[in-house]
C-alpha positions in Angstrom: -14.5 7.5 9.3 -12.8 4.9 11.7 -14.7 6.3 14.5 -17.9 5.3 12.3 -16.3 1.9 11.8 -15.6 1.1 15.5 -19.2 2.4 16.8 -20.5 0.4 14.2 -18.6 -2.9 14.9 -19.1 -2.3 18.3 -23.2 -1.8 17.5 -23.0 -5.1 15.7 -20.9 -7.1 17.9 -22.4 -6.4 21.3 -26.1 -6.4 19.8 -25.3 -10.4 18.3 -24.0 -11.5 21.5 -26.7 -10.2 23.3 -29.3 -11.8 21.2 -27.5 -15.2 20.8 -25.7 -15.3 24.9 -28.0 -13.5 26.8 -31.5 -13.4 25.5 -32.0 -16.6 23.2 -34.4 -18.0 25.3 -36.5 -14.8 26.1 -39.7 -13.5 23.9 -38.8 -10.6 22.3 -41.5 -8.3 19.5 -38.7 -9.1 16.5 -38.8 -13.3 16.7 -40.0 -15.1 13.2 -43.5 -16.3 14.0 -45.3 -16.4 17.3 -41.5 -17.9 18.3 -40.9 -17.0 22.3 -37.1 -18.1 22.0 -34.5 -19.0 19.3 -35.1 -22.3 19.1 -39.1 -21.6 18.4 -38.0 -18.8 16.0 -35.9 -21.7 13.9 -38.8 -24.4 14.5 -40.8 -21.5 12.9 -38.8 -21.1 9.7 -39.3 -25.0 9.1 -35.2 -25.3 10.2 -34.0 -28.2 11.9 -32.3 -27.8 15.7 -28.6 -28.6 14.0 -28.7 -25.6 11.7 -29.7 -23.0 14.5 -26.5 -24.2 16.3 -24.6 -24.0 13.3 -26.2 -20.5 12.8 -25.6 -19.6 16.2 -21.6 -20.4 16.1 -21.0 -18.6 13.1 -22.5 -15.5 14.0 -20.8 -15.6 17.7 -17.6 -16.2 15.9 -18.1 -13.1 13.6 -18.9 -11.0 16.6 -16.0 -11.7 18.5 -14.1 -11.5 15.3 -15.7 -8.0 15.1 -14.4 -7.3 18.4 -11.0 -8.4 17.5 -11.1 -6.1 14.4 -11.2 -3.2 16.6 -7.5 -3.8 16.9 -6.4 -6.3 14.3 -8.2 -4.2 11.5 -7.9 -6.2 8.1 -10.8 -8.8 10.0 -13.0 -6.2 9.8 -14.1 -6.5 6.5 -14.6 -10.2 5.7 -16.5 -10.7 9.5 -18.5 -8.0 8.0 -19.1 -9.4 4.9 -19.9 -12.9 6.3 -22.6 -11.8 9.3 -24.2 -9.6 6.0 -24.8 -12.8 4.4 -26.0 -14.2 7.4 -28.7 -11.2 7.5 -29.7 -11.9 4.6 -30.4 -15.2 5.0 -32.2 -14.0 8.2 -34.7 -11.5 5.8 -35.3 -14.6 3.4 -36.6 -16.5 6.6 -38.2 -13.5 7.7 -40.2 -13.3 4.2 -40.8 -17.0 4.0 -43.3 -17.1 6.9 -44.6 -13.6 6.1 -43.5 -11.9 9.0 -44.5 -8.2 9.4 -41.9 -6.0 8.4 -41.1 -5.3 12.1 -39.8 -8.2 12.8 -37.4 -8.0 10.1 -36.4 -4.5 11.0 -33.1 -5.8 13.1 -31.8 -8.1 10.5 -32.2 -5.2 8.0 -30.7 -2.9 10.3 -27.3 -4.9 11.0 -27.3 -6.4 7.1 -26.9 -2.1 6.5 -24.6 -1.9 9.2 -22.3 -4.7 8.1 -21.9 -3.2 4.4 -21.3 0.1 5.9 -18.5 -1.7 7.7 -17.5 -3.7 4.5 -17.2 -0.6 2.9 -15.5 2.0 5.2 
């Protein structure tokens, strides 16, 4: 199962660092809302500016710690543990403006990634 692990952490990392580095200002089909960017997509959710940065930190943190994990092993399991609870924060926003289930699809998807991780 490491292999599973490491594919997986590598999944999660890369894909959170993508959407918070690289694309947080570009429209995407899985923003809350009609939301173009990130800070739409928070404005949507009825969350102030402060708490999408604070949002933003944590989970670039945890991806990089997810990185790290690859070769200091015991961070594995809480970074996992910590962007999970993120995700599921993410679904609760998703459900509170009634998104379609698409849009909640990638939270869902790295939430079951990160307890697979948690758990391997």
């Amino acid at each position: 199962m490491p292999y599973l692990t490491t594919i997986l952490q590598l999944i999660v990392a890369l894909g959170i660092l993508n959407v918070w580095l690289l694309r947080s200002g570009q429209a995407t089909a899985y923003r809350g809302g009609s939301a173009k960017t990130l800070r739409e997509e928070f404005a949507a959710y009825g969350l102030p500016i402060w708490f999408m940065w604070v949002v933003g930190v944590l989970k670039v943190g945890l991806a990089l710690t997810l990185l790290a994990a690859l070769w200091v092993h015991p961070l594995a399991q809480p970074a996992a543990m910590a962007l999970g609870a993120l995700m599921l924060g993410a679904l609760a926003v998703h459900l509170k403006v009634k998104d379609p289930i698409k849009k909640a699809l990638p939270a869902t998807a790295v939430l079951a990634m990160c307890v697979s991780i948690a758990l391997l």
